[in-house]
DSSP file (Angstrom, degrees, kcal/mol; ACC not computed):
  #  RESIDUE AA STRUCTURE BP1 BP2  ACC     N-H-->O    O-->H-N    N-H-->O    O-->H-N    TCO  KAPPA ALPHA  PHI   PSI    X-CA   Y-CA   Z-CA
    1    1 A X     >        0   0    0      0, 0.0     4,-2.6     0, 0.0     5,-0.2   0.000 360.0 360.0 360.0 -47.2    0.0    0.0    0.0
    2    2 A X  H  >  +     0   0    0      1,-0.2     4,-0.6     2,-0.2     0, 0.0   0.699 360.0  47.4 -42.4 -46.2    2.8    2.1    0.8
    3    3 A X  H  > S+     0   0    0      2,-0.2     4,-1.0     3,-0.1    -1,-0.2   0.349 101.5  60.4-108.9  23.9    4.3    1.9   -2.5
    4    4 A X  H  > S+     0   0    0     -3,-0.2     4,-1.5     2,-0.1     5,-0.5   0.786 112.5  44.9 -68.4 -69.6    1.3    2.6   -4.6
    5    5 A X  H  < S+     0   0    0     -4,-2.6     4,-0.5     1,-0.2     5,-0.3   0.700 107.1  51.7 -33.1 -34.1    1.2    5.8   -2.8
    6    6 A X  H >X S+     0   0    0     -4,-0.6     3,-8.4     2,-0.2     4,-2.0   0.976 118.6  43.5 -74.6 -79.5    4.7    6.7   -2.9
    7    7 A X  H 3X S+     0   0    0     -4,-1.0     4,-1.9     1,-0.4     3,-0.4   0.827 110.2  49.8 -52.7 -50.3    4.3    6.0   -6.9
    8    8 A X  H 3X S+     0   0    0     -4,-1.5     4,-0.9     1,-0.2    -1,-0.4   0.677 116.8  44.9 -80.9  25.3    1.2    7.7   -7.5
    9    9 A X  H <> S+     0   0    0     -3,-8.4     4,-1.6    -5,-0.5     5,-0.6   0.613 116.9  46.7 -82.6 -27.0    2.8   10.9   -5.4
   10   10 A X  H  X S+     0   0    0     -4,-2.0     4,-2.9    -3,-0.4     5,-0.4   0.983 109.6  50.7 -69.4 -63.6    5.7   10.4   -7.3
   11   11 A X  H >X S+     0   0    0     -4,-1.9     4,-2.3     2,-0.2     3,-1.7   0.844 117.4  42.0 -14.4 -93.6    3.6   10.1  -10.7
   12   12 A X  H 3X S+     0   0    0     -4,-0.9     4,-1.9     1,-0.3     5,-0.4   0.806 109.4  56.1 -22.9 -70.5    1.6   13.6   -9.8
   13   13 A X  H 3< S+     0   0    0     -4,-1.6     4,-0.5     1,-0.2    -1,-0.3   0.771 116.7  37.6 -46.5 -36.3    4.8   15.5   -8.6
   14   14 A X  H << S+     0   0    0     -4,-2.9     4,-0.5    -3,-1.7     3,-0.4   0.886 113.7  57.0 -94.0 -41.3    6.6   14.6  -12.3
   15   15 A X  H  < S+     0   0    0     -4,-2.3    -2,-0.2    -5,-0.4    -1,-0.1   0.927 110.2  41.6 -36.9 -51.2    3.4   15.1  -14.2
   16   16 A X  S  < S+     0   0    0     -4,-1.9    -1,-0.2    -5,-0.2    -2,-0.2   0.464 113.0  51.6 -89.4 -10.2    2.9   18.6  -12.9
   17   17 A X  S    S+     0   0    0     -4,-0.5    -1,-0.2    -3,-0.4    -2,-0.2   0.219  89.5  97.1-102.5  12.6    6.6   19.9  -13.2
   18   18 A X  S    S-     0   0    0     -4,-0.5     2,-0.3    -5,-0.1    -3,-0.0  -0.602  85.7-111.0 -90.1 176.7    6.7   18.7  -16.7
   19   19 A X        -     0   0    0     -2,-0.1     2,-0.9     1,-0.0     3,-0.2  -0.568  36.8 -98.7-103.5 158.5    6.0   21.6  -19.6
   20   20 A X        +     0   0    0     -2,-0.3    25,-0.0     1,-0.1    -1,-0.0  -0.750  59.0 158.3 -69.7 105.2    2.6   21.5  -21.7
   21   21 A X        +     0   0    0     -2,-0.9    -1,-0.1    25,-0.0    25,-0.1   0.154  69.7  56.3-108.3  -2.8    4.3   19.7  -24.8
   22   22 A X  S    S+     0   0    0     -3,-0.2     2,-0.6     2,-0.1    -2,-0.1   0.621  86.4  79.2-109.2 -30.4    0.8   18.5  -25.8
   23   23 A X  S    S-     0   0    0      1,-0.0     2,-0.4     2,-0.0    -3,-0.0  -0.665  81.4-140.3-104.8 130.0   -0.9   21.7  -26.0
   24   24 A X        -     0   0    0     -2,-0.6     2,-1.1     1,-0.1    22,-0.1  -0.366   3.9-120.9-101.1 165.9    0.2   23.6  -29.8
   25   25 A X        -     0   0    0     -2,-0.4    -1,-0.1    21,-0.1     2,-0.1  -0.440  22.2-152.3-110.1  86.1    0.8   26.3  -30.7
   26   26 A X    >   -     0   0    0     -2,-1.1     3,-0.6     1,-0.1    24,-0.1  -0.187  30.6-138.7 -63.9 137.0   -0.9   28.6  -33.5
   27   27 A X  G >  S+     0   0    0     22,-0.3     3,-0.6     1,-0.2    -1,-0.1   0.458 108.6  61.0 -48.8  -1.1   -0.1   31.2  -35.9
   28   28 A X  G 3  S+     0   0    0      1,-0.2    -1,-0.2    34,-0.0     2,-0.1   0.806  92.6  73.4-100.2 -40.7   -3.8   32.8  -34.7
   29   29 A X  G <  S+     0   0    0     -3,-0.6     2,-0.4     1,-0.1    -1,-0.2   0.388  87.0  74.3 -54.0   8.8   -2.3   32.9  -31.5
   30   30 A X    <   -     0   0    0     -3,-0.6     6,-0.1    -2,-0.1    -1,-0.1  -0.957  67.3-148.7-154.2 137.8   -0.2   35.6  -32.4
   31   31 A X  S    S+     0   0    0     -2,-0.4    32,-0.5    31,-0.1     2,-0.3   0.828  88.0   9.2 -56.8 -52.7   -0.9   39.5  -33.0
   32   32 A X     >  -     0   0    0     31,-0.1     4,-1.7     1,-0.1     5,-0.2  -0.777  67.8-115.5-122.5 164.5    1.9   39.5  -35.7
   33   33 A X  H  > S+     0   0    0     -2,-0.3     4,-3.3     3,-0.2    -1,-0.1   0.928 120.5  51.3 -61.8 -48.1    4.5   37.4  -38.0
   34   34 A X  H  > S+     0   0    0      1,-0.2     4,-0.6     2,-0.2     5,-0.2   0.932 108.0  47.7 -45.8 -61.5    7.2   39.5  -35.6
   35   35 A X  H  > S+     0   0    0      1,-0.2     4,-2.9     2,-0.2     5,-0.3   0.864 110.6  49.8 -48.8 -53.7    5.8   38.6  -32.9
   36   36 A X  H  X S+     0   0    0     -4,-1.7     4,-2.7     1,-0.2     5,-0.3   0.991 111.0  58.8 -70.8 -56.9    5.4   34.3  -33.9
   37   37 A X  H  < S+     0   0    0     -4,-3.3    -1,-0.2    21,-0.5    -2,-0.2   0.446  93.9  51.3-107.8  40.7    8.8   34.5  -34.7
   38   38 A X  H  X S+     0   0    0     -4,-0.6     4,-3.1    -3,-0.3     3,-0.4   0.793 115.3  56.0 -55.8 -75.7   10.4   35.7  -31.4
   39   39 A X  H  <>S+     0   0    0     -4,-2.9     5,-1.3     1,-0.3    -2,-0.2   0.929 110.3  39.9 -23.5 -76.6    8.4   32.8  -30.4
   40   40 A X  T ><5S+     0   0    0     -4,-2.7     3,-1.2    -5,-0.3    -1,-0.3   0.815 106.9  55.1 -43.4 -48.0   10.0   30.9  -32.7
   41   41 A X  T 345S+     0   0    0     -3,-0.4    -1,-0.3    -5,-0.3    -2,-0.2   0.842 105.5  65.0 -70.5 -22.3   13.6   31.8  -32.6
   42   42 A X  T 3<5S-     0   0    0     -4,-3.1    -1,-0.3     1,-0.1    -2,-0.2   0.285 105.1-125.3 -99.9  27.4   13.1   31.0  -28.7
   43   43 A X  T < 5 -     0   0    0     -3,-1.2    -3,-0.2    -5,-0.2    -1,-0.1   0.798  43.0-175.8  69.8  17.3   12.5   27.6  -29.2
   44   44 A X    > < -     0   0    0     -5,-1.3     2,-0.7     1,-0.1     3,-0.5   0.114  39.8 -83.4 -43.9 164.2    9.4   27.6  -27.3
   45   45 A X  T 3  S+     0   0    0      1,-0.2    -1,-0.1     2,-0.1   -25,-0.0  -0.771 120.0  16.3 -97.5 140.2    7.3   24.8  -26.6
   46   46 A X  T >  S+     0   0    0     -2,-0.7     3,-3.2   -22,-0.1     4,-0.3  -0.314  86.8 125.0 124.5 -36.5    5.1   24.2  -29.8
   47   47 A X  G X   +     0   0    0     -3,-0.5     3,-0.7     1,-0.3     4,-0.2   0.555  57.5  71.3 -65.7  -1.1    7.3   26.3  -31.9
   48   48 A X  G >  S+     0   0    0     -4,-0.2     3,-1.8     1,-0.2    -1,-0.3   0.889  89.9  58.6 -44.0 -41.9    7.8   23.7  -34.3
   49   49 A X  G <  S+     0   0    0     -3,-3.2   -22,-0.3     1,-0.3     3,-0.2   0.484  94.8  72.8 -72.0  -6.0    3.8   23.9  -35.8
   50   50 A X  G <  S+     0   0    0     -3,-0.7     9,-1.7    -4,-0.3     2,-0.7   0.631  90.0  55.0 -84.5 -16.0    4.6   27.5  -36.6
   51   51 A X    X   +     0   0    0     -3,-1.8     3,-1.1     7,-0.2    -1,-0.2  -0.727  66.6 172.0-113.1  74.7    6.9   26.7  -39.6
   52   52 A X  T 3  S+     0   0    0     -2,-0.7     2,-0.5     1,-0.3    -1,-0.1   0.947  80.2  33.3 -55.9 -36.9    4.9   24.5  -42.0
   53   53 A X  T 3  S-     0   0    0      4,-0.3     2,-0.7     0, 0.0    -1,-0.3  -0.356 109.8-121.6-120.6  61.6    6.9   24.3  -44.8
   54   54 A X    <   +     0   0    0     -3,-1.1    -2,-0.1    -2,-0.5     4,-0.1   0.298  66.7 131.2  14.8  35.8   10.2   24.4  -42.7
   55   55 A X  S    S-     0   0    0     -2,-0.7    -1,-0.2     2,-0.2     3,-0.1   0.192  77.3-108.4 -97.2   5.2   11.9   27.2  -44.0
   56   56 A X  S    S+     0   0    0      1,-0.2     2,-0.8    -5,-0.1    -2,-0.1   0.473  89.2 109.8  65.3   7.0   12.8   28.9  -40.8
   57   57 A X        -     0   0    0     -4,-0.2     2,-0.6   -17,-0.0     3,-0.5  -0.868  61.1-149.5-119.3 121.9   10.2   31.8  -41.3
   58   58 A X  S    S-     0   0    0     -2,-0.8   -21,-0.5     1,-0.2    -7,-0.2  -0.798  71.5  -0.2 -96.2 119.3    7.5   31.2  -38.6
   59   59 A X  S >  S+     0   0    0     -9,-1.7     3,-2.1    -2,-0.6    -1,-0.2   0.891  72.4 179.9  86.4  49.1    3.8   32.3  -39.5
   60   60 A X  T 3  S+     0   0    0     -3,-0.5   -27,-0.1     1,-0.3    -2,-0.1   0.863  74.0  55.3 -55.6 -27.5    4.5   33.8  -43.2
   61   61 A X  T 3  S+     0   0    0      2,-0.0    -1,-0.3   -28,-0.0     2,-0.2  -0.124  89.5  85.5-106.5  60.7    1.0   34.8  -43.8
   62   62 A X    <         0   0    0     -3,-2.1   -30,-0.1     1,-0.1   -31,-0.1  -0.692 360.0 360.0-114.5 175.6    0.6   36.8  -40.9
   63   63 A X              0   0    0    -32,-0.5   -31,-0.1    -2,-0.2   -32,-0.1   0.488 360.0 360.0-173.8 360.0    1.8   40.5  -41.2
């Protein structure tokens, strides 16, 4: 019984210090193209899904 608990504290405690890597990140979410790619250059998490066609320019038809 003792080490269910332990695991599922242990389970929570790393669950909830981990970063949202699951939640993505859109080009509508941001005001401008400058703006998505700040984002971008900092490697955020999501900021892959901002560069569709890999070219290093994040959110082109924003402006």
């Amino acid at each position: 019984m003792n080490k269910v608990l332990t695991a599922a504290f242990c389970f929570l405690f790393i669950s909830t210090s981990l970063p949202a890597h699951a939640a993505r990140v859109k080009c509508a979410d941001f005001k401008s193209q400058r703006e998505a790619q700040a984002y971008f250059n900092a490697k955020k998490p999501g900021y892959k899904s901002l560069d569709r066609d890999k070219d290093g320019i994040a959110c082109e038809a924003l402006k």
